[in-house]
C-alpha positions in Angstrom: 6.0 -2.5 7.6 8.5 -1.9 5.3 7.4 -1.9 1.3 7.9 -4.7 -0.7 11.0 -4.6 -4.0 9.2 -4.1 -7.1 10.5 -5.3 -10.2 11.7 -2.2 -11.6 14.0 -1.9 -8.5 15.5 -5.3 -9.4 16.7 -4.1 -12.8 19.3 -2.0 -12.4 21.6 -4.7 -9.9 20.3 -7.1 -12.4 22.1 -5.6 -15.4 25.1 -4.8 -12.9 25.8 -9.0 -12.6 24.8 -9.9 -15.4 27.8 -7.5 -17.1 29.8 -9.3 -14.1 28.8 -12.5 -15.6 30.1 -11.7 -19.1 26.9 -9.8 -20.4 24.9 -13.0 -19.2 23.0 -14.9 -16.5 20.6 -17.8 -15.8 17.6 -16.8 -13.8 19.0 -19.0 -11.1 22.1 -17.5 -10.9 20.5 -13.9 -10.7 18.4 -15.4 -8.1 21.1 -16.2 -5.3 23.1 -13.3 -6.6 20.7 -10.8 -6.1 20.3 -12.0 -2.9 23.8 -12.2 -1.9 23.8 -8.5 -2.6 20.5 -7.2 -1.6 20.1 -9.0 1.6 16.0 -9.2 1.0 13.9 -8.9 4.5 10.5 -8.5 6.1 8.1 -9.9 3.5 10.0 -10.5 0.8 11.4 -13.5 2.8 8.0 -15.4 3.2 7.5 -18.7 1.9 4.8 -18.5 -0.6 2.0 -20.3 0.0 2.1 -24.3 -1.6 6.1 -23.2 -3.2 9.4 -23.8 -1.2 10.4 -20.2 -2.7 10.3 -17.1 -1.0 8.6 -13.6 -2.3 11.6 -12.7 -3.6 12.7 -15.2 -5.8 9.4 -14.8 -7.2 9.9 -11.2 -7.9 12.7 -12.1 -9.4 11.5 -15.1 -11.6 8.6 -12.7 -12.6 11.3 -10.5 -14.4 10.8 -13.2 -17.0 7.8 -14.2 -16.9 6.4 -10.6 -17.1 9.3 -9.9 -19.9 10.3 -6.1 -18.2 13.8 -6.5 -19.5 12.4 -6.6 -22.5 9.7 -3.9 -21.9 12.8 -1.6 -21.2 15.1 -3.1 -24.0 17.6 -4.1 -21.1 18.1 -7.1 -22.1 16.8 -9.8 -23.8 16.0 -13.6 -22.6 17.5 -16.3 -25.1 17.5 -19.9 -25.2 14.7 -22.8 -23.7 12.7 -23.2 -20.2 15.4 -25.6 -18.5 18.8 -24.1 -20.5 17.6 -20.5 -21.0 19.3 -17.1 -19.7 19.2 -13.5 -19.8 21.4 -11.3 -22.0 22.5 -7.4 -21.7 21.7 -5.7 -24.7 23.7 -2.4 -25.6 20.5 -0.3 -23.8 21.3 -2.0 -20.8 25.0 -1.5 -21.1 24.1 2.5 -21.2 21.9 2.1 -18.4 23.9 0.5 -16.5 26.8 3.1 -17.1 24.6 6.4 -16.5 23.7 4.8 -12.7 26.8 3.4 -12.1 28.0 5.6 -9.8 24.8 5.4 -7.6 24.8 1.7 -8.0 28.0 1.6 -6.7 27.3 3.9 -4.0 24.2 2.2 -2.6 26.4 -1.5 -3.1 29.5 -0.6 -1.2 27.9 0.9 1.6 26.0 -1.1 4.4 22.5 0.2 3.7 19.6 -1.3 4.9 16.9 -3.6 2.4 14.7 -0.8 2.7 17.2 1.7 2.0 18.8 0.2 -0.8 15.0 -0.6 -1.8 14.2 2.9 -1.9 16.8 4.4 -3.4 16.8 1.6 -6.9 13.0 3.2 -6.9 14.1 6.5 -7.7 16.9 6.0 -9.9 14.2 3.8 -12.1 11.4 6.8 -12.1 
C-alpha cells in the first residue's frame, strides 16, 4: 500500500501556489489546488470517519493547525478563522527558488501520487 503524503511533502507545492497566488492563499484555495496538481490516491482519498473531508484535506488543514509553515519560517498565517490565509515570507521565497527546478520537474511530468510523493520527501530531508 502505498505511503501516505506527510505534511512536510505538502510544503514545498504549497509555497509554489501560493507565490502563484500573489505570495497568498486561503486554506481552501490550497486545498482544491493542491489537489488539482497532486492528484492524491489510495488512502489519502478516504472519507474520514463522522467528516465529509477526505485524508487529504486534512493533511492539508493540519498545516495550520499544527503551524509547520511557521515551524519552518515558510510562511506565516494572517488574519481570523472564517477570513484568514497563508502568506509566503521571504524564507519561503528562497526555498521555493533553490527547489524550483525539481518542483518543476516532478510538476510537468506525469508522475504518479506515489512518485511525486516520494520525491517532495527527499527534497524536504
Amino acid at each position: 500500500m502505498a505511503k501516505r503524503i506527510s505534511e512536510t511533502e505538502l510544503i514545498l507545492p504549497s509555497l509554489y501556489l501560493m507565490s502563484l497566488s500573489g505570495g497568498q492563499i486561503t486554506t481552501s484555495e490550497l486545498i482544491q489546488k493542491l489537489r488539482d496538481i497532486m492528484k492524491p490516491a489510495g488512502e489519502d482519498l478516504q472519507i474520514l470517519s463522522g467528516r465529509s473531508d477526505d485524508k487529504f484535506s486534512q493533511k492539508v488543514r493540519n498545516l495550520k493547525a499544527h503551524n509547520t509553515f511557521e515551524r519552518f519560517g515558510y510562511a506565516q498565517y494572517k488574519g481570523g478563522p472564517r477570513d484568514g490565509y497563508v502568506e509566503i515570507t521571504n524564507n519561503g521565497k528562497q526555498h521555493l527558488e533553490q527547489n524550483k527546478d525539481i518542483l518543476k520537474y516532478l510538476l510537468i511530468n506525469d508522475f504518479t501520487y506515489l512518485d511525486l510523493t516520494e520525491n517532495l520527501r527527499q527534497v524536504e530531508q
